[in-house]
C-alpha positions as CSV (number, residue, x, y, z in Angstrom):
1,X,4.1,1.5,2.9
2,X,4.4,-1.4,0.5
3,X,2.5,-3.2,-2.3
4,X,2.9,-7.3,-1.7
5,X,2.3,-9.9,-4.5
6,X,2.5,-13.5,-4.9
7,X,1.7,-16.0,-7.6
8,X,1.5,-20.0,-7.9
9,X,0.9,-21.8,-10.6
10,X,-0.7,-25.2,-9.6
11,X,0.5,-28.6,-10.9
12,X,3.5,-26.6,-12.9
13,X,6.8,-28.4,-11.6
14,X,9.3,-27.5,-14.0
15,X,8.1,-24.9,-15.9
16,X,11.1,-22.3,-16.5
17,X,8.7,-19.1,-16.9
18,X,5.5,-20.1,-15.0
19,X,4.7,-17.1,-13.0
20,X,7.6,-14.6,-13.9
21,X,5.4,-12.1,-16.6
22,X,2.4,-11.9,-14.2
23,X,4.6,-11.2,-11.0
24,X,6.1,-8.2,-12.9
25,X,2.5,-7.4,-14.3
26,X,1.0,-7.8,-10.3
27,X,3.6,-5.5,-9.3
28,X,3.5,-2.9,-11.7
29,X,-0.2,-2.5,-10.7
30,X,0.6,-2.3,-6.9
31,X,2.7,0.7,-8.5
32,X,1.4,3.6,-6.4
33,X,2.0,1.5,-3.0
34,X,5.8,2.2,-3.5
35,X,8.3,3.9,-6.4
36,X,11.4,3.5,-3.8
37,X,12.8,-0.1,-4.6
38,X,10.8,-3.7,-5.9
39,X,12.1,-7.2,-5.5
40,X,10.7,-10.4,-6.7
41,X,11.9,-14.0,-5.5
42,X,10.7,-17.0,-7.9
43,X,11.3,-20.7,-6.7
44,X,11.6,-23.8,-8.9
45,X,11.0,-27.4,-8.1
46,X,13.1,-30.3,-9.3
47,X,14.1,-28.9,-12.7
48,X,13.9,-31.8,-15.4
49,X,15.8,-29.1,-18.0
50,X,19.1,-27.3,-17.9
51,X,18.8,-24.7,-16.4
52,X,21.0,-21.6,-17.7
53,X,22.5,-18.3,-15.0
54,X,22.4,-15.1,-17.0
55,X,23.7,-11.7,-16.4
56,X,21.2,-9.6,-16.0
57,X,21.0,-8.7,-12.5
58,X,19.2,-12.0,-11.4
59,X,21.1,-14.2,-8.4
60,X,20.6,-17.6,-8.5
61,X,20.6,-20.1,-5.4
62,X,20.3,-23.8,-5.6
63,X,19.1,-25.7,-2.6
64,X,17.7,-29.3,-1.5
65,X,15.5,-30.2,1.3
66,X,15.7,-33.4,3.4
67,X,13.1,-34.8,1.1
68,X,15.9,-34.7,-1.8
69,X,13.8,-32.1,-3.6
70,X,15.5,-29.7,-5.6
71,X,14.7,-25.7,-5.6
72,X,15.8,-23.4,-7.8
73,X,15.6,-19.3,-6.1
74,X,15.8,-16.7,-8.6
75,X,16.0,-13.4,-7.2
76,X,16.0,-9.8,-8.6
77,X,16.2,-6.0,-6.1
78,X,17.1,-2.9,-6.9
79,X,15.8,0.5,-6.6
80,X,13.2,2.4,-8.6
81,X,10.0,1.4,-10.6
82,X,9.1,-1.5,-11.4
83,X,9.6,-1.1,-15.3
84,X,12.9,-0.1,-15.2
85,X,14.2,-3.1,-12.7
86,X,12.6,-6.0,-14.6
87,X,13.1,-6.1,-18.6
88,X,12.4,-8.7,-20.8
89,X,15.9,-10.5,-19.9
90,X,15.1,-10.2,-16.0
91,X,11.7,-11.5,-16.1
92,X,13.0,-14.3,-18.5
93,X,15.5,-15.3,-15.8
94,X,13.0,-15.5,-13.0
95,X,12.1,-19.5,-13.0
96,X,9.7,-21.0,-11.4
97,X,6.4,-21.2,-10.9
98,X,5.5,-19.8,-7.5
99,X,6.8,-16.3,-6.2
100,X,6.5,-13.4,-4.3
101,X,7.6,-9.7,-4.9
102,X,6.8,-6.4,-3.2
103,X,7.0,-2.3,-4.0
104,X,8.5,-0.2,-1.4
105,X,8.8,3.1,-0.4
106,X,11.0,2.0,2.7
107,X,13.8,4.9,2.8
108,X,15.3,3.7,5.9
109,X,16.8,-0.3,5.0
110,X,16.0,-1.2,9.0
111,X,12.6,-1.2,8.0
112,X,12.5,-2.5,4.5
113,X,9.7,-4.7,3.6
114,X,11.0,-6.5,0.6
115,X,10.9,-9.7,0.3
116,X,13.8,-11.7,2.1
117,X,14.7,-15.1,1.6
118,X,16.3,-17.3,4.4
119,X,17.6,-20.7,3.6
120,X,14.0,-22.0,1.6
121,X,11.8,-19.6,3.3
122,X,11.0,-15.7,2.1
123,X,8.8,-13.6,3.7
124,X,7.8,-9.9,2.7
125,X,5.4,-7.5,4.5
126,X,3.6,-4.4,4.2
127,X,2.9,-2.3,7.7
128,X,4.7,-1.8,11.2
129,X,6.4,-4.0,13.4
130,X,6.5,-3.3,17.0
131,X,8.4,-5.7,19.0
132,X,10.7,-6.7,16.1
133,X,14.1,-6.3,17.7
134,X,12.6,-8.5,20.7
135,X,12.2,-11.4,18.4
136,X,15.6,-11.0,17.1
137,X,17.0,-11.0,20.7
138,X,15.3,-14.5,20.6
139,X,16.9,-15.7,17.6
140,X,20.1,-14.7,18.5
141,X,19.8,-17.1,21.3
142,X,18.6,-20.0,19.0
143,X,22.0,-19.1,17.5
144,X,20.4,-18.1,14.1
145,X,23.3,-15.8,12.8
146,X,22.5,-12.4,11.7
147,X,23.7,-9.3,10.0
148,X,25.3,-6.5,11.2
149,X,22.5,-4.8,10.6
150,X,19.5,-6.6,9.8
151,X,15.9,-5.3,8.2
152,X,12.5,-5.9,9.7
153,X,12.0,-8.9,7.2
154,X,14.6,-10.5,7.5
155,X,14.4,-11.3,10.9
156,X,10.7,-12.3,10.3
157,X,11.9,-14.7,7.5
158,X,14.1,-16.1,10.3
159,X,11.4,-16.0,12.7
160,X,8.8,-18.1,10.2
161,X,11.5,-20.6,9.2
162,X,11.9,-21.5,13.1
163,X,8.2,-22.6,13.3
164,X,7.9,-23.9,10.2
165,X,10.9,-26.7,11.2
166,X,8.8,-27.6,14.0
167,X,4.7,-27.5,12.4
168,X,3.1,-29.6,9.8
169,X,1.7,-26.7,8.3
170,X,2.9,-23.0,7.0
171,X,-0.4,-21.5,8.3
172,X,0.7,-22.5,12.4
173,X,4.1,-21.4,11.4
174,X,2.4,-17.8,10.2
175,X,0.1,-18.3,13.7
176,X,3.1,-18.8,15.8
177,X,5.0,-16.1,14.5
178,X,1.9,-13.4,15.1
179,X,0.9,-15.0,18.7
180,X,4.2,-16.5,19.9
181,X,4.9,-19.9,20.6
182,X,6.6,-21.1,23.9
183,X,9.6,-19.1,24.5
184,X,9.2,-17.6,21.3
185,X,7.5,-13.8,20.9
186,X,5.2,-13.0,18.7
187,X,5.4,-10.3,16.3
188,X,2.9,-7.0,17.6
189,X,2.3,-4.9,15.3
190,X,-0.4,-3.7,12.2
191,X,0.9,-5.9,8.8
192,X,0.3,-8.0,6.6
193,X,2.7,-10.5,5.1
194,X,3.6,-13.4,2.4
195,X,5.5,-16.6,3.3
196,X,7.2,-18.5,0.4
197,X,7.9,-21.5,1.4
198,X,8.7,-25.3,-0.4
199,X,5.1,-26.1,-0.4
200,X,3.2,-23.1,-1.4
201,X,2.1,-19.7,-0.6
202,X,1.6,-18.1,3.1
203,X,-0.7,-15.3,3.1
204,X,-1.4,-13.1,6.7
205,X,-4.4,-10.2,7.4
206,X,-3.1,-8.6,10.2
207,X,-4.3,-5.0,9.5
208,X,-3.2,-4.0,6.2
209,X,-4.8,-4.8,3.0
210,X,-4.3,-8.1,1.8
211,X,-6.4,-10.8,-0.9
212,X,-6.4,-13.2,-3.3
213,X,-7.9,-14.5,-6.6
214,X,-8.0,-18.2,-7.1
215,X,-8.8,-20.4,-9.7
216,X,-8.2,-24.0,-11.0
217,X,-4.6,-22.8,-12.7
218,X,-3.4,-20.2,-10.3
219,X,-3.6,-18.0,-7.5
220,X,-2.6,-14.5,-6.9
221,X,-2.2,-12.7,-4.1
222,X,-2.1,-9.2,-3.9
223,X,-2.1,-6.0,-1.7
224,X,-4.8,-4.3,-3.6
225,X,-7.6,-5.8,-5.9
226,X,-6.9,-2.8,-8.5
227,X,-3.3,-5.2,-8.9
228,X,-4.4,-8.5,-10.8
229,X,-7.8,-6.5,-12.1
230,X,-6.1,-5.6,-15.5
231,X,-4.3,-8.7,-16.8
232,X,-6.3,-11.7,-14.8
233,X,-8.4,-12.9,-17.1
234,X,-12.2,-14.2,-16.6
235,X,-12.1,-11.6,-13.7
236,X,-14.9,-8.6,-14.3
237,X,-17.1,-6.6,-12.6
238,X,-20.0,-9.3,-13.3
239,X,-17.9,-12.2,-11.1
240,X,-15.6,-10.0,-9.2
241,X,-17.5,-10.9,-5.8
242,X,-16.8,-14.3,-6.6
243,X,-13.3,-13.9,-7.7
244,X,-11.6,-11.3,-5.1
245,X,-11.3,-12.2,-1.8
246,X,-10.1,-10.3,1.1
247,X,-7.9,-11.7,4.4
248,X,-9.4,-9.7,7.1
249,X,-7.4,-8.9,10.1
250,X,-6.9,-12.6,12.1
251,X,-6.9,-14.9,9.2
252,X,-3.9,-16.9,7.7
253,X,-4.1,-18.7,4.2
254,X,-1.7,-21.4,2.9
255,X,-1.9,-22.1,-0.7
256,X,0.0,-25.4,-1.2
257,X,1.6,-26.2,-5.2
258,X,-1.5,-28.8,-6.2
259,X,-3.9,-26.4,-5.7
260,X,-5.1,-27.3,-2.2
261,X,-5.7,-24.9,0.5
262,X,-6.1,-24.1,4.6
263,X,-7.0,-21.6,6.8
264,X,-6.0,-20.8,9.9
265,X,-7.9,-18.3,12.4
266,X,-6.3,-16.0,15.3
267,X,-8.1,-13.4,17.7
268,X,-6.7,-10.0,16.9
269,X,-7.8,-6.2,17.8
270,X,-6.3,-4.6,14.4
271,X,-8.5,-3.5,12.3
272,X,-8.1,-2.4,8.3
273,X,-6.8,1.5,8.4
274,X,-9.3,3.9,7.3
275,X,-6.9,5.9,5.5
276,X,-6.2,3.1,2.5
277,X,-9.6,4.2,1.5
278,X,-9.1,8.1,1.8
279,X,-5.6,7.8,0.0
280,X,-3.6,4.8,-0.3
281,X,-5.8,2.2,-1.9
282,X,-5.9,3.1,-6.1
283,X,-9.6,4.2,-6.7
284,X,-10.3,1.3,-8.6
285,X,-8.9,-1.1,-5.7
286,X,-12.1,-2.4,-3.3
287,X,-11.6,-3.5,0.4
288,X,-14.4,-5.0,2.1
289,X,-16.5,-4.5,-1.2
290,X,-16.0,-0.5,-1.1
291,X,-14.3,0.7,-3.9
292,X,-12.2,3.2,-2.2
293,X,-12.4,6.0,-5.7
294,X,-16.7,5.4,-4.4
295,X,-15.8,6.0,-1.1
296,X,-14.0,9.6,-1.8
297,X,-17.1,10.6,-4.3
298,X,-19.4,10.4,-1.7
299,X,-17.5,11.8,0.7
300,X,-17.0,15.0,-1.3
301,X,-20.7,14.4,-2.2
302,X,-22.0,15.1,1.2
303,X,-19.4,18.1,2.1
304,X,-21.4,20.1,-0.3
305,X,-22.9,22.2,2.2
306,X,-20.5,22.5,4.9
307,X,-18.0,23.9,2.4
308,X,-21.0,26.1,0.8
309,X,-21.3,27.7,4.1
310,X,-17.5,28.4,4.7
311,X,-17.2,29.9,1.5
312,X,-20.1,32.5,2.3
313,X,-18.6,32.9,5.8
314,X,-15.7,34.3,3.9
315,X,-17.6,36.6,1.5
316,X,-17.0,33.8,-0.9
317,X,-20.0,33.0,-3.7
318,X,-20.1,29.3,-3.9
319,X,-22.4,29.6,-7.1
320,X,-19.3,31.3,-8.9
321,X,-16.9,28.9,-8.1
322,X,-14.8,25.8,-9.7
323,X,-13.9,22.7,-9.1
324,X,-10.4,22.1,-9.1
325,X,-9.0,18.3,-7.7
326,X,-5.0,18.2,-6.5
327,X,-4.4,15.0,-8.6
328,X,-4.4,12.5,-8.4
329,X,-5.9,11.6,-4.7
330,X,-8.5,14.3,-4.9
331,X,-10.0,13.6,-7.9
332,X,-12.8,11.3,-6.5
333,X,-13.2,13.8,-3.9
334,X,-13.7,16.6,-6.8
335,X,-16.2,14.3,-9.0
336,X,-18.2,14.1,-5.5
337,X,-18.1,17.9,-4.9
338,X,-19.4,18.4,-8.5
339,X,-22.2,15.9,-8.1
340,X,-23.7,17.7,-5.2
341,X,-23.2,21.5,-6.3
342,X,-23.6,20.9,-10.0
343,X,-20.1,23.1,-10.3
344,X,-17.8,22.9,-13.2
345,X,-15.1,19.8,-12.6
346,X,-11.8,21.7,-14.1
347,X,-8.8,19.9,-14.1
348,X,-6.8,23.2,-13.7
349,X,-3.4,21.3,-12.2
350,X,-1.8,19.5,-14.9
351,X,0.4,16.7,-13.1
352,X,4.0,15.6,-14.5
353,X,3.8,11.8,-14.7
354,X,7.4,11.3,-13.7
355,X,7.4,12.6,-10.1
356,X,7.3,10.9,-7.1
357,X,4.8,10.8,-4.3
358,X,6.2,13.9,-2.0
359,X,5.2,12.1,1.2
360,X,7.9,9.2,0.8
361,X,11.1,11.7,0.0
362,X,13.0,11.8,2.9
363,X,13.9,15.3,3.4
364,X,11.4,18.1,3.9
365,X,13.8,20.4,0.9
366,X,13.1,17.4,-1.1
367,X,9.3,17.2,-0.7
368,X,9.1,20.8,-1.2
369,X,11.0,20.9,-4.5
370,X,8.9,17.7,-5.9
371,X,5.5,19.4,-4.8
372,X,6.5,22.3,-7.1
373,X,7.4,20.1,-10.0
374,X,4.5,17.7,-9.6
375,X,1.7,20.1,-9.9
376,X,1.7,22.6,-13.0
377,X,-1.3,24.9,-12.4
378,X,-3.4,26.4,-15.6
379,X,-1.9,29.2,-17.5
380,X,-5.7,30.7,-18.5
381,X,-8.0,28.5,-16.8
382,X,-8.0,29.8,-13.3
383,X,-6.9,33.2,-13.8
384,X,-9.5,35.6,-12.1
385,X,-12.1,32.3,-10.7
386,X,-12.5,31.4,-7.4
387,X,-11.6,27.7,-7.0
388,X,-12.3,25.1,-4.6
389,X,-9.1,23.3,-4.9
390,X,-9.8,19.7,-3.5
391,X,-7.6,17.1,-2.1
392,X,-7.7,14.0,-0.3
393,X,-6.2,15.2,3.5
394,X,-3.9,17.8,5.3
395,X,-0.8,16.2,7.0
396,X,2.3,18.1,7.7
397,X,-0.1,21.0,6.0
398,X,3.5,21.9,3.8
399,X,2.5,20.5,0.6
400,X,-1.4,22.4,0.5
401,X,0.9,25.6,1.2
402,X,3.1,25.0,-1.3
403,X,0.9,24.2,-3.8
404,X,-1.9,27.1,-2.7
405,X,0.8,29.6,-2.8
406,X,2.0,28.4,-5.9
407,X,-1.7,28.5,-7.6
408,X,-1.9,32.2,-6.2
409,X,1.7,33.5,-7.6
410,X,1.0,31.7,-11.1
411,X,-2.5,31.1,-12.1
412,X,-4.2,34.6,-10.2
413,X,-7.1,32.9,-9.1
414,X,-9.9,35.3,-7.4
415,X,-10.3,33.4,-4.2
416,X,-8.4,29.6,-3.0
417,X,-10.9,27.4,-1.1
418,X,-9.4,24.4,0.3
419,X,-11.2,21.3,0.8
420,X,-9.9,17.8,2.6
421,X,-11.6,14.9,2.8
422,X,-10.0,13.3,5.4
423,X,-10.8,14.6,8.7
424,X,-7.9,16.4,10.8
425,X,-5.2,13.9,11.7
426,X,-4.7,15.0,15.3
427,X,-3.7,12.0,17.0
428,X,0.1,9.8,16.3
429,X,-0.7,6.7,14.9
430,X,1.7,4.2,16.2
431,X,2.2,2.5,13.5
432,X,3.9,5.0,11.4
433,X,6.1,7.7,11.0
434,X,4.6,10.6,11.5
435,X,4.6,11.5,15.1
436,X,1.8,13.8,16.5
437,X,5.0,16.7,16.0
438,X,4.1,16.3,12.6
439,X,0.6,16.4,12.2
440,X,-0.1,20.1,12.0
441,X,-3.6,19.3,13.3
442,X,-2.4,18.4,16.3
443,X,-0.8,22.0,17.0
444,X,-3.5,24.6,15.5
445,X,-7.0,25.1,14.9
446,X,-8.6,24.7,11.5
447,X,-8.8,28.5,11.4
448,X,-4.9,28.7,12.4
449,X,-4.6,26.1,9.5
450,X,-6.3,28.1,6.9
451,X,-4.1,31.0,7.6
452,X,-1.1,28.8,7.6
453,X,-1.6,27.3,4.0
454,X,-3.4,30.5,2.8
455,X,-6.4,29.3,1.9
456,X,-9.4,31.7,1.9
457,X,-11.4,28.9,3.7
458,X,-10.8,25.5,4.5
459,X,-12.9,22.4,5.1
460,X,-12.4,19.3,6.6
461,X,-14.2,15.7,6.0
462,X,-16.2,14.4,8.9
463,X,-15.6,11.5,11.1
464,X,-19.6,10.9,10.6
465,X,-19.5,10.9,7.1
466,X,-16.4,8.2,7.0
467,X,-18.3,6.0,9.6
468,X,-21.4,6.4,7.9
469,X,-19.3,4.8,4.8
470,X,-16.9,2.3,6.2
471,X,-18.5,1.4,9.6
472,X,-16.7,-0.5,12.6
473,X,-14.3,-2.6,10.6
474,X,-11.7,0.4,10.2
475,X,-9.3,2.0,12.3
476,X,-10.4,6.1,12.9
477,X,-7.3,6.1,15.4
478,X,-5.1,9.7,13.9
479,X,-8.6,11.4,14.3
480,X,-10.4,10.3,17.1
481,X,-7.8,8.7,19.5
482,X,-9.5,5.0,19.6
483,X,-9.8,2.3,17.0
484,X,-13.1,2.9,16.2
């Protein structure tokens, strides 16, 4: 998973420090999408000032096109947050006034999705590239040189700039890259992606979330609304409608340097993955004009009786109980749970603000570890209650053990009811990681689950109740085999 960003500020040639403090502000609030690595890439056009290379961890390239223009590609990558790669000193030594940068949690560098710059073109992406070593096969012939071993986006930057030589337009060079051109594969696969090129701004929906802002200074591209929301300003929940747009699956935007725009079209099956509401997407972020923190309220709104009746199945009383959300995903969930049962809402885990998101670590000992350093259960609080302990979905099923075992050993609780509001993952999506081995859905019964992570009861969201909410456009494929 990745957070993308991109900026440009219109009618700005030769401004040292257009875009560089809002790229670092976009990406810091596409935070959550990735806390492995970040990378911006800033270009310049025909600077009329000196321009002066600092030390700080920036590279610098200097390039001219055919036209005589002359670019100017600041670049900073490293790994970490976001606030710890780009200082005051970095982001002053990112010129320019268009760029793109991305948040990764990419472990493995084959299938990095940082932005990558080839010659004047850099592409970054957020999703799952199928074919991808195909298309390289096809470069290679084109005698395009390669790395040893090259990353996902790189090939794609190499793939883009091959078009783009050969079309008026960045938006056909995006189209010919999805849907091939001639000899040329296209890329297969659930993505989205940004192009920087010499003109403007590329932006593809191809499945993963993707939008823009746009106004007569700027425009901002971003991942998730919940990105720009903070620091763009004029942008409110009275205009946001009018200000936030989404690129659905099959459309392609080019945002050129004046301020001018086209659109491109493509037929596509891919449709926006349900899951970015139920826990990827920050609750403030909306897709397709659902806030996604809603979404999970009403979800845990309408599982009010179905985890009533499991708790009484148990010899449970659901009138006695708490609420307790596993922060931060199930905390929508929890305010839902207490809307429809009228139970106490007690934030009984306390979570430590400097650990990482378990899912992403890349060894099971590791996930483990930061699951029992991530959630600090209530010393008094729970002692002696019986809790509904709320959360947004059961994956592997590891971390609801650990932390359900962990509750139990520290805090004493009376009874541990678990609630998820995603439904059971039981098919492979194939455009992740986690293969149907994994998914402990797949392998056991919810009863077998319960007894597994040591709940008392467990319940499960309903495919019903996400249709009900999100409707055809999404993706239902890890819990009911088919795209919709």
């Amino acid at each position: 998973m990745a957070g993308l960003g991109g900026i440009i500020k219109f009618n700005s040639e030769n401004e040292l420090h257009g875009i560089s403090k809002d790229l670092y502000y976009l990406l810091f609030g596409l935070q959550n999408r990735g806390q492995a690595s970040a990378k911006a890439i800033t270009q310049m056009k025909n600077p009329s000032t000196k321009v002066y290379y600092y030390s700080n961890g920036v590279k610098y390239v200097s390039l001219e096109n055919i036209k005589s223009s002359h670019y100017i590609y600041a670049e900073r990558k490293g790994d970490g947050i976001v606030r710890e790669l780009f200082d005051n000193k970095v982001i002053l030594d990112l010129y320019g006034e268009s760029g793109i940068g991305a948040v990764s949690n990419d472990q493995v560098y084959k299938s990095a999705s940082l932005p990558y710059r080839y010659k004047m073109i850099a592409v970054g992406k957020d999703g799952f590239l199928e074919n991808i070593e195909k298309v390289k096969q096809f470069l290679v012939k084109q005698n395009i040189p390669f790395k040893k071993e090259s990353s996902e986006v790189e090939i794609f930057s190499k793939l883009f700039h091959y078009h783009f030589l050969e079309t008026s337009t960045g938006a056909e060079a995006m189209k010919r890259c999805v849907l091939g051109f001639n000899e040329a594969p296209g890329i297969k696969g659930l993505y989205s992606a940004l192009a920087l090129t010499p003109n403007g701004i590329v932006a593809l929906g191809n499945g993963k979330p993707l939008g823009y802002v746009y106004n007569s200074e700027h425009v901002y591209f971003a991942s998730e609304s919940a990105g720009p929301w903070s620091f763009i300003k004029g942008m409110d929940s009275k205009n946001f409608n009018e200000t936030w747009f989404d690129i659905k699956p099959g459309e392609i935007y080019e945002f050129n340097r004046d301020g001018s725009f086209n659109k491109e079209t493509f037929n596509t099956q891919n449709k926006m993955c349900s899951f970015e509401w139920a826990y990827f997407a920050r609750p403030s972020t909306v897709i397709y004009n659902k806030e996604s923190g809603n979404v999970r309220k009403h979800i845990g709104k309408q599982l009010v009786p179905k985890i009533f009746n499991n708790i009484r199945k148990v010899g449970g009383d659901p009138e006695d109980c708490i609420v307790v959300p596993v922060l931060d995903s199930g905390n929508w969930y929890g305010v839902g749970v207490c809307e429809g049962s009228k139970l106490p809402f007690i934030p009984g885990l306390y979570k430590n603000k400097y650990s990482l998101k378990s899912f992403i670590l890349d060894y099971q000992e590791n996930r483990d570890q930061e699951v029992l350093i991530k959630h600090i259960p209530s010393v008094i609080q729970l002692k002696d209650k019986e809790i509904i302990l709320v959360d947004d979905s059961i994956v592997r099923g590891t971390t609801m053990r650990i932390i359900v075992d962990f509750v139990k050993k520290k805090a004493n609780p009376k009874k541990v009811h678990v609630v998820a509001g995603y439904p059971e993952k039981r098919y492979a999506c194939p455009y992740t990681s986690e293969g149907k081995d994994k998914l402990i859905a797949n392998e056991m019964t919810t009863d077998m689950i319960r007894e597994k992570i040591g709940a008392d009861s467990l319940t499960y969201g309903e495919h019903r109740m996400w249709h009900g909410i999100l409707g055809d456009d999404c993706c239902y494929r890890c819990e009911k085999r088919r795209v919709v």
